[in-house]
C-alpha positions in Angstrom: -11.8 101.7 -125.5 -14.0 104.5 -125.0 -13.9 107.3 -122.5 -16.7 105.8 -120.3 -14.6 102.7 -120.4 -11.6 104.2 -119.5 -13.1 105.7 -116.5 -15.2 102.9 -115.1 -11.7 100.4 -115.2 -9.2 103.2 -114.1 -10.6 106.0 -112.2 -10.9 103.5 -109.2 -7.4 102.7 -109.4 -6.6 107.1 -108.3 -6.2 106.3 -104.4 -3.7 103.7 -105.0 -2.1 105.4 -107.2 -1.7 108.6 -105.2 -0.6 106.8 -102.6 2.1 104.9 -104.3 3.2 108.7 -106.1 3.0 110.2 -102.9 5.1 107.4 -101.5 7.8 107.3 -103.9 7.8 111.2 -104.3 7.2 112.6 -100.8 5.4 115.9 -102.4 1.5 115.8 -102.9 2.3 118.4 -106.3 4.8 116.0 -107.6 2.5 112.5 -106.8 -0.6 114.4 -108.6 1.8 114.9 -111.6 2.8 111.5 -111.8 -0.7 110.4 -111.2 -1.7 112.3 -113.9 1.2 111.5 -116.6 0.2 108.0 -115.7 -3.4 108.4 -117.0 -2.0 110.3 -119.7 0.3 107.5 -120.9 -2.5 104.4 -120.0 -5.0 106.7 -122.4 -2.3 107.3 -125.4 -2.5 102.6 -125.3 -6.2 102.9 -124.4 -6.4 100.0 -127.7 -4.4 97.7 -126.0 -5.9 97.6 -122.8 -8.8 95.2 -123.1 -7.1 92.7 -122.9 -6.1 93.3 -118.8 -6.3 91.1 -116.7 -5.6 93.7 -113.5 -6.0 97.1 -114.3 -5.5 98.3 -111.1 -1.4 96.1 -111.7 -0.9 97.6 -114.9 -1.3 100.7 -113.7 0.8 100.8 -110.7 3.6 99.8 -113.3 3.1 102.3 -115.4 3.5 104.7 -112.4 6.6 103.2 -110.6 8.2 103.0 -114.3 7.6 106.3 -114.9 8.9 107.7 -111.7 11.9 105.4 -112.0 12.7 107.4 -115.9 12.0 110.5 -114.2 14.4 109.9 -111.7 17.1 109.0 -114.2 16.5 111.8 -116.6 16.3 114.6 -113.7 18.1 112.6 -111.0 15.3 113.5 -108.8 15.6 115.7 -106.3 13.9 114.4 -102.4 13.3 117.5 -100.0 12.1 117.6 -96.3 11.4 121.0 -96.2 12.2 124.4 -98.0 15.2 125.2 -95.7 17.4 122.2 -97.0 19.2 121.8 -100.1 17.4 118.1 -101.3 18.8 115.2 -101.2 20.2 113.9 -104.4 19.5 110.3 -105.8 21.7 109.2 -108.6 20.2 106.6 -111.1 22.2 104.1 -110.5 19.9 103.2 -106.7 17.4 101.1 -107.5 14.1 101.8 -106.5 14.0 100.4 -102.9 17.3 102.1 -101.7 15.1 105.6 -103.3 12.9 104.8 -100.8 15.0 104.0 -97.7 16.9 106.9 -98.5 14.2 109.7 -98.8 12.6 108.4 -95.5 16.0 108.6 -94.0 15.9 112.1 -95.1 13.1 113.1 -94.1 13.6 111.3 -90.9 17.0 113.6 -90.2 14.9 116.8 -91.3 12.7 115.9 -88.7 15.2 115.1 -85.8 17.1 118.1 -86.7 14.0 120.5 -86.4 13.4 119.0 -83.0 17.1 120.5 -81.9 16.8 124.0 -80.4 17.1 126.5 -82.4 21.0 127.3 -82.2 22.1 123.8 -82.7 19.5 123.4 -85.9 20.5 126.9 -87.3 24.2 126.2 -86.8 23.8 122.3 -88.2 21.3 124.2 -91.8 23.9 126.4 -92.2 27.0 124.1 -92.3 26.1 120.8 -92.9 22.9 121.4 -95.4 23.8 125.0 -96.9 27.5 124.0 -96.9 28.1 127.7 -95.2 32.0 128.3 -94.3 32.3 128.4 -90.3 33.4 131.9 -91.2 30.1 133.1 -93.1 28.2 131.1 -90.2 29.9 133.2 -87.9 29.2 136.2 -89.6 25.6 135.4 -90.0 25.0 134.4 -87.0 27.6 136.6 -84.7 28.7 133.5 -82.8 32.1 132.8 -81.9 33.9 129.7 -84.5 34.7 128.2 -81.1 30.9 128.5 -80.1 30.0 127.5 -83.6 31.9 123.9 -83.7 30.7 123.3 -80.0 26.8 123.4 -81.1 27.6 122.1 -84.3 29.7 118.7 -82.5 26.3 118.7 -80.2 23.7 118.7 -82.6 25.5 115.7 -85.2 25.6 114.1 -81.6 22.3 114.5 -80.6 20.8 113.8 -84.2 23.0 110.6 -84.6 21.9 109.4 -81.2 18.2 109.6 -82.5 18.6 108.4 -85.6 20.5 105.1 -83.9 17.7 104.8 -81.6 15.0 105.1 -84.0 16.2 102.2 -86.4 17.0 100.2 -83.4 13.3 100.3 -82.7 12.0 100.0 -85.8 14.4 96.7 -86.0 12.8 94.9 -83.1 
């Protein structure tokens, strides 16, 4: 297959497969890697690929198999954003459950930055962080007391929205 080839059956298939990367990874650096390691690997078999009968499948395989050996050989890290430790997937989730849990995640990033700003720099620090209530306390200057109070709130408050959200999206 020639390089003119190559592009006219597979350069179409890009959106979709950015999507899907994006989807699966949750980071528009990481989906354009995957993207492009999938190209990479579809041109190494370019001879065998004549023979298609949907490019646009075989390609989408490629990428979904290639995040899913990724994500066993690095145990793939998901993050919502640069002040949380990520969220780690062991290989033994299949790929659906992946899914489900890094929109969970970034669900709960999102309710927690919504908390005002004590509660979601107490709930970072502790429950994200891992901080000791005594290093919270020293970083912050608040009372342990204070701490466990705005700590007990924001689980509550985040629960509560995370309940009501799934309830919804269920109906």
């Amino acid at each position: 297959m020639s390089a003119d080839e190559f592009k006219r059956i597979f350069l179409p298939c890009h959106q979709r497969l950015y999507r899907l990367a994006f989807r699966l990874t949750g980071c528009s650096s990481n989906a354009e890697d995957l993207v492009q390691e999938t190209f990479l690997k579809m041109w190494d078999r370019r001879s065998d690929l004549r023979t298609l009968d949907s490019p646009e499948a075989y390609a989408l395989t490629i990428l979904k198999n290639i995040f899913i050996d990724t994500t066993r050989r690095r145990h793939i890290e998901f993050s919502g954003d640069d002040d949380t430790k990520a969220l780690q997937v062991t290989s033994e989730i299949d790929l659906a459950e992946q899914i489900e849990w890094h929109d969970n995640a970034s669900l709960v990033n999102a309710l927690i930055a919504k908390l005002p700003e004590n509660q979601r720099r107490v709930m970072r620090m502790r429950d994200i962080a891992d901080f000791s209530f005594e290093e919270i306390e020293t970083a912050t200057g608040l009372s342990q007391a204070n701490i466990r109070t705005l700590l007990c709130r924001a689980r509550k408050q985040v629960k509560q929205q995370f309940i009501a959200l799934m309830n919804y999206e269920r109906k």
